[in-house]
Backbone bond lengths (Angstrom), bond angles and torsions (degrees), N, CA, C in turn:
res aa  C-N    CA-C-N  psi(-1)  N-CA   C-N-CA  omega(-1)  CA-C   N-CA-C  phi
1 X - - - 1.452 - - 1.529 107.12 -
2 X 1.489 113.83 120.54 1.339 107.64 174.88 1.822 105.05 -67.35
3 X 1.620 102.25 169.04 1.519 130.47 167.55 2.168 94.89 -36.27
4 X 1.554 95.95 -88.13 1.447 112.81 -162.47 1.807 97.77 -42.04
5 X 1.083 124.39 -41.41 1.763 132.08 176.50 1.806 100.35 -45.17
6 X 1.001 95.65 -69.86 1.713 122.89 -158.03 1.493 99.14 -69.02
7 X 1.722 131.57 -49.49 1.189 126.10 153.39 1.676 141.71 -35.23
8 X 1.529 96.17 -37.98 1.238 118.18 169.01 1.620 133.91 -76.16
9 X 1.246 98.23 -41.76 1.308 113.38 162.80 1.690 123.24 -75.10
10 X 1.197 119.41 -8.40 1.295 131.86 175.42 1.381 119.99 -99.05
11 X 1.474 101.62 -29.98 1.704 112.24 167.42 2.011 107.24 -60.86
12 X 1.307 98.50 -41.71 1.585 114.01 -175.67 1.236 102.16 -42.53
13 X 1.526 113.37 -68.01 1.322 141.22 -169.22 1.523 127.01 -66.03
14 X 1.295 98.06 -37.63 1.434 102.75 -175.58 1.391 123.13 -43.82
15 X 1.441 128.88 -40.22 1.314 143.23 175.38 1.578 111.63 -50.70
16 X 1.568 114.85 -64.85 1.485 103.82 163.68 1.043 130.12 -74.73
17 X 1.177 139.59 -6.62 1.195 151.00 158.97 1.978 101.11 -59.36
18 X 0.868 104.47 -61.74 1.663 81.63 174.53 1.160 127.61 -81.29
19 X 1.530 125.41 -29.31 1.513 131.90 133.88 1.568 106.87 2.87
20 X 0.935 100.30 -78.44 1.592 125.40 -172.03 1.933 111.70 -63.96
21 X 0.732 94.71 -55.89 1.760 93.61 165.34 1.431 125.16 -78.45
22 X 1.190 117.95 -4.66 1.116 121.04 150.13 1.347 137.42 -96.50
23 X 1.091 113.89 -11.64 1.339 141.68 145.93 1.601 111.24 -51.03
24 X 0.952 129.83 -32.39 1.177 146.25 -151.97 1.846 106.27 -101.38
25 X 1.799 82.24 -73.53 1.801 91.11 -174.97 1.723 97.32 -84.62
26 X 0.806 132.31 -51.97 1.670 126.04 -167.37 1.605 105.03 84.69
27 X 1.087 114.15 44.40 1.586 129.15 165.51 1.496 126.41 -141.72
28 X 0.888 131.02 109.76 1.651 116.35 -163.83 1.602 108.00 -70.77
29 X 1.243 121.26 -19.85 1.181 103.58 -170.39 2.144 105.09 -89.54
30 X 1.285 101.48 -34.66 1.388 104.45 -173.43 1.777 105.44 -60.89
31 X 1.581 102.26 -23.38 1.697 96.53 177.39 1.159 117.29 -64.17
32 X 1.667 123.43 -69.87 1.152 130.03 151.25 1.904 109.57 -8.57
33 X 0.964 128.56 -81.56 1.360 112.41 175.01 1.428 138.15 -30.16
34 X 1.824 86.77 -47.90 1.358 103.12 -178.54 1.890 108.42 -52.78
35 X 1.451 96.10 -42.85 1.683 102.53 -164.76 2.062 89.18 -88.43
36 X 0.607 101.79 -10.73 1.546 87.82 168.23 1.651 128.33 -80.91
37 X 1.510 106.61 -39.11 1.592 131.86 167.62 2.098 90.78 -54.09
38 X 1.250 98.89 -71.44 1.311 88.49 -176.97 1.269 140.51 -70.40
39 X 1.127 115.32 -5.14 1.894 108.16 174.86 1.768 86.17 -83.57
40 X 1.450 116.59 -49.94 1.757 108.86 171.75 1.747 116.87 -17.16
41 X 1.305 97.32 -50.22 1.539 90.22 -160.35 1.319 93.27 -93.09
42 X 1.325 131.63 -28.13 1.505 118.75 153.00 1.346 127.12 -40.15
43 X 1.031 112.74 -53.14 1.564 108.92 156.99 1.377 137.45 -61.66
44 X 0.977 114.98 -23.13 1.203 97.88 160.11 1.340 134.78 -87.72
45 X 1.496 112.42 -8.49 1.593 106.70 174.08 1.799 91.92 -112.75
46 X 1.207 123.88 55.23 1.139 126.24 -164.42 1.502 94.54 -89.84
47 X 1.061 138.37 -20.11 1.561 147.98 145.71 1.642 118.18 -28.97
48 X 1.317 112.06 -60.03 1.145 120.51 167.93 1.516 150.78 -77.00
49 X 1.539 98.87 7.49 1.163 105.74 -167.40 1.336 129.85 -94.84
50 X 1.521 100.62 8.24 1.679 126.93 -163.81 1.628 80.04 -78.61
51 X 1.609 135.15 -48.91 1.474 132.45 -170.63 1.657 108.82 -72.60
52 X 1.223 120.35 26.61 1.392 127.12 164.33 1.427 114.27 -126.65
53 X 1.247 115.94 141.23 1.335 130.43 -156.08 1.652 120.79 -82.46
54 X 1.244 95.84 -19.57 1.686 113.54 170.27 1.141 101.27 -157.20
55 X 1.662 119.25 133.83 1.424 130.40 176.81 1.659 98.30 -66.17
56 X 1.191 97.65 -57.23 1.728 108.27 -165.41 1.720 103.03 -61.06
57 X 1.268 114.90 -49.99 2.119 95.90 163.79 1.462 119.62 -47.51
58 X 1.826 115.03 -34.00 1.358 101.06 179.62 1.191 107.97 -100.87
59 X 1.258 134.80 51.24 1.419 131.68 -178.74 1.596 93.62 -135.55
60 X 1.706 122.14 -50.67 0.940 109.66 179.44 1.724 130.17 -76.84
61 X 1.658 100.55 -20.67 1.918 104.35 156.00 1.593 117.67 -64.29
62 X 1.634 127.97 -20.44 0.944 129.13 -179.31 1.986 103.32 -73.28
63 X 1.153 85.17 -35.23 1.905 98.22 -163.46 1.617 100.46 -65.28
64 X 1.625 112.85 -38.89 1.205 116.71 -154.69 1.519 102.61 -95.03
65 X 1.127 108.09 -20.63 1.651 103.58 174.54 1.651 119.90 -89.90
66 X 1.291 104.04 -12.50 1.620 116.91 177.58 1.713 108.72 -95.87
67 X 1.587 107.87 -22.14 1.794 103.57 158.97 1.965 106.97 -82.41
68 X 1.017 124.10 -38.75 1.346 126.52 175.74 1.640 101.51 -55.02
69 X 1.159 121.83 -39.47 1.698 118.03 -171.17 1.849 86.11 -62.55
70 X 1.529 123.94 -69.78 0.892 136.50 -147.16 1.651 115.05 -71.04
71 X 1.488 115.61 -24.44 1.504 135.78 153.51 1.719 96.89 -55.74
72 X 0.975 132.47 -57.58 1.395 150.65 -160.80 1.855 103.80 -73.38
73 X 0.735 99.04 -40.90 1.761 120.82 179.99 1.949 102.10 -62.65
74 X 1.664 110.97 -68.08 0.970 116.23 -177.20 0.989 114.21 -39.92
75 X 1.516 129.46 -54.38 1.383 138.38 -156.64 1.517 121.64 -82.26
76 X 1.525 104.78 14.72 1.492 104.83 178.13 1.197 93.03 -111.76
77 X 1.073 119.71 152.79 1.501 140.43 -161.51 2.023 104.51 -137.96
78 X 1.195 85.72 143.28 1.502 96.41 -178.02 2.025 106.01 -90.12
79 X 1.276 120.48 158.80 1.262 128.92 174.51 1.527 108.74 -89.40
80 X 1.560 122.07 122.20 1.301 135.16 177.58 2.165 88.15 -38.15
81 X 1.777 125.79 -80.85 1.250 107.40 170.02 1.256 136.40 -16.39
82 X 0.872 121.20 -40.38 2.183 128.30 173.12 1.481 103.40 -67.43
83 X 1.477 119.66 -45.66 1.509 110.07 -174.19 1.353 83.85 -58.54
84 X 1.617 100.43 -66.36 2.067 101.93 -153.93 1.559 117.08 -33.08
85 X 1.120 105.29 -29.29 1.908 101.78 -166.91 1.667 102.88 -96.39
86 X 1.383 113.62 3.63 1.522 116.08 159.11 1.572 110.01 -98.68
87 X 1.215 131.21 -38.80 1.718 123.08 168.19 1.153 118.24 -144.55
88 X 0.988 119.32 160.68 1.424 157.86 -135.64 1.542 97.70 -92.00
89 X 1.087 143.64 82.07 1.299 125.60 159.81 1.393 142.91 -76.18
90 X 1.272 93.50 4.37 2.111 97.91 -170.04 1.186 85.83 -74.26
91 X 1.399 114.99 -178.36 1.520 153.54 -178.55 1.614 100.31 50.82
92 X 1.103 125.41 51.40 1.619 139.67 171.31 1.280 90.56 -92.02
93 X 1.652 142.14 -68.58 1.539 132.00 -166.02 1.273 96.52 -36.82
94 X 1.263 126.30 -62.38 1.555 139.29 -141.76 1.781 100.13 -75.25
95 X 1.169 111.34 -41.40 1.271 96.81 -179.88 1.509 131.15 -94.01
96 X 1.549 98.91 39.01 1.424 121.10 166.64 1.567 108.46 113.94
97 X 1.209 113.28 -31.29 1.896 91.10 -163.62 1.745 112.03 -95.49
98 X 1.280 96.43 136.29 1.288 108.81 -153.58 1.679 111.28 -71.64
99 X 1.116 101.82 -156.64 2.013 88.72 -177.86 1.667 102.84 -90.95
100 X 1.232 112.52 -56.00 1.737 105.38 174.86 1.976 106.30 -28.13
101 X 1.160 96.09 -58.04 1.673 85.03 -155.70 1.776 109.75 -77.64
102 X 1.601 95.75 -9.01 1.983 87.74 171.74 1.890 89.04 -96.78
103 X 1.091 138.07 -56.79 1.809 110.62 169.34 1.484 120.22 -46.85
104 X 1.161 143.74 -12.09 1.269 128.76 108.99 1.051 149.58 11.46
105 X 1.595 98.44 -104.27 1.627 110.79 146.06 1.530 121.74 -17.83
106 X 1.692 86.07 -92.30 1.633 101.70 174.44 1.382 110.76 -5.68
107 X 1.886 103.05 -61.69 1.583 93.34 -148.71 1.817 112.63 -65.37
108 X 1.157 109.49 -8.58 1.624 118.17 -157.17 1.900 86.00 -71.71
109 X 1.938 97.56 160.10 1.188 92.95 -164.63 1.788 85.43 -88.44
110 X 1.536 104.23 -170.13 1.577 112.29 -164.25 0.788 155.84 -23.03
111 X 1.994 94.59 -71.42 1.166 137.50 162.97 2.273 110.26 -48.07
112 X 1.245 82.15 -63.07 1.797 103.85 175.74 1.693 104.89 -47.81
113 X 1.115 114.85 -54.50 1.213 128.16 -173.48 1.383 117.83 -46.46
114 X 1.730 103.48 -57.52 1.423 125.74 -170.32 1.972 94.05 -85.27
115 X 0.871 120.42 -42.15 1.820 99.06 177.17 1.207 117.03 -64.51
116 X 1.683 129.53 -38.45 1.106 127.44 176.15 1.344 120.11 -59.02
117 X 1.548 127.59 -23.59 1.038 135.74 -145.03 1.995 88.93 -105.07
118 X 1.460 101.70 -50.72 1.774 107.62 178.67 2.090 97.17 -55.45
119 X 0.963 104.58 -58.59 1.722 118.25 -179.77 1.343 107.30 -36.70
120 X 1.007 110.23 -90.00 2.022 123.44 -175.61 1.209 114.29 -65.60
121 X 1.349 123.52 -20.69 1.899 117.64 -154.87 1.506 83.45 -114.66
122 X 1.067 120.62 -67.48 1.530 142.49 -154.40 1.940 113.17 -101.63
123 X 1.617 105.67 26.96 1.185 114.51 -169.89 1.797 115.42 -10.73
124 X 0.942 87.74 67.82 2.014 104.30 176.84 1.884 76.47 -82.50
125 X 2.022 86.66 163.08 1.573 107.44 176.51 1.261 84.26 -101.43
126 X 1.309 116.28 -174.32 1.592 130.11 166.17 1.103 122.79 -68.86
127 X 1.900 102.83 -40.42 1.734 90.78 -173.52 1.729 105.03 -87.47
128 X 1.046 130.03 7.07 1.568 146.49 -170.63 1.850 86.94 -83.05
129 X 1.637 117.15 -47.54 1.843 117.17 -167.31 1.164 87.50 -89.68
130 X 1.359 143.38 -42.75 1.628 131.69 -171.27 1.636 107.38 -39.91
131 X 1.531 99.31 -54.60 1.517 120.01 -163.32 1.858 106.92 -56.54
132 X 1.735 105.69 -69.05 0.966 129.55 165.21 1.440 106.94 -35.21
133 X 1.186 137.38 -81.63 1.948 140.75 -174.63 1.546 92.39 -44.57
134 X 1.458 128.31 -63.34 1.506 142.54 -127.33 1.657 117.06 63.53
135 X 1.325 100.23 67.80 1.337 102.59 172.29 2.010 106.30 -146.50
136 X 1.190 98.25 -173.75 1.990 89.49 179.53 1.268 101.76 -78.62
137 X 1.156 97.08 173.20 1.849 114.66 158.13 1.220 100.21 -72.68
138 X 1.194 124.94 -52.61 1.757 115.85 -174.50 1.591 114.49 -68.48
139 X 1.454 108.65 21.72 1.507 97.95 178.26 1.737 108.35 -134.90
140 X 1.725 98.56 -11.99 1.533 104.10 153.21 1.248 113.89 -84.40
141 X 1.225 137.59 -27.41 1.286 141.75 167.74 1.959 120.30 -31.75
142 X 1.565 78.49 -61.71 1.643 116.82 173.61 1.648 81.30 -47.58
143 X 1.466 96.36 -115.66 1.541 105.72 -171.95 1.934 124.36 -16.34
144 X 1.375 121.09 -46.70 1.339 92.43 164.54 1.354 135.76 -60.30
145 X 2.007 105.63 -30.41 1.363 102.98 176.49 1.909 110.13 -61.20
146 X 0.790 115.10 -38.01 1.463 110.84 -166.55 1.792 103.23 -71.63
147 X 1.425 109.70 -40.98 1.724 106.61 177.71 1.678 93.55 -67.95
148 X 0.632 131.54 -46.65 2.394 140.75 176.50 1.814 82.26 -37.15
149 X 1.172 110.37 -54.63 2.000 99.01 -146.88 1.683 94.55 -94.84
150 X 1.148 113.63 -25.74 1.724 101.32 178.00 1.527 97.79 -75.68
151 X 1.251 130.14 -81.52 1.400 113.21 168.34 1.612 123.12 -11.43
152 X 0.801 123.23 -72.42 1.385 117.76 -177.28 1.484 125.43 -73.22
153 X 1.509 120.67 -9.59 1.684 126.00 137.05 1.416 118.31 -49.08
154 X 1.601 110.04 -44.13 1.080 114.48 -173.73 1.411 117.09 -51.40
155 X 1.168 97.80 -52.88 1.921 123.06 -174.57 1.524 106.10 -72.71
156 X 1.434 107.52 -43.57 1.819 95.51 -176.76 1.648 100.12 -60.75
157 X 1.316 118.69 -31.66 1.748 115.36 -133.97 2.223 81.67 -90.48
158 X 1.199 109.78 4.83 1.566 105.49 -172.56 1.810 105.75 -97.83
159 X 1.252 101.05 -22.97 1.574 112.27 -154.54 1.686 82.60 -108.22
């Protein structure tokens, strides 16, 4: 399949194709990826695809198994131990935050726990915890906002 072929037919597509991965992930930005990973690997065996019977069946099994990796991805979770034996957490009392706001912390589940903690304590960037966890930036992103809003339920729901 030439470039101008394969360009064209992807312009067609592109619309349900993220339709469809978003459907899937329920994030706009992780879809977009999703359909970006996959026209990639479309391209590169873009040679071969004349021996497939519909571009668009193998474009959309390509789409759907590269959001399933990434559905699949989310759901692994790192062990509070794995952060610990990468940093150092003592002397947190001392450097100001009091016990409410590290039981707080504490209480958040793992994942939440350990980004907030690389973020605020350990001013890590995002793509520095993406790397570190093995997950996206758009999925530490996710996770601090949600450890950001339980924390701060916590605190409104006291006052």
């Amino acid at each position: 399949m030439r470039s101008k072929e394969f360009a064209k037919r992807v312009e067609i597509l592109r619309p349900r194709l993220l339709g469809f991965a978003l459907s899937l992930l329920k994030d706009p930005e992780e879809a977009e990826d999703a359909v970006q990973d996959s026209l990639l690997k479309l391209w590169y065996i873009r040679d071969r695809l004349h021996k497939y019977k519909s571009f668009e069946g193998v474009t959309f099994v390509v789409l759907r198994n590269i959001t399933l990796n990434k559905i699949r991805d989310k759901e692994k979770t790192i062990s509070l131990a794995e952060v610990q034996e990468n940093f150092d957490f003592s002397g947190y009392h001392e450097d100001g935050l009091d016990d409410e706001i590290m039981e707080a912390l504490n209480s958040l589940p793992t994942v939440e726990q350990a980004v907030m903690r690389m973020r605020h304590i350990e001013d890590m960037e995002t793509e520095e915890m993406a790397k570190l966890i093995g997950s996206t930036p758009g999925a530490i992103r996710v996770a601090l906002s949600r450890a950001r809003r339980k924390l701060r339920e916590r605190f409104i729901s006291k006052t």
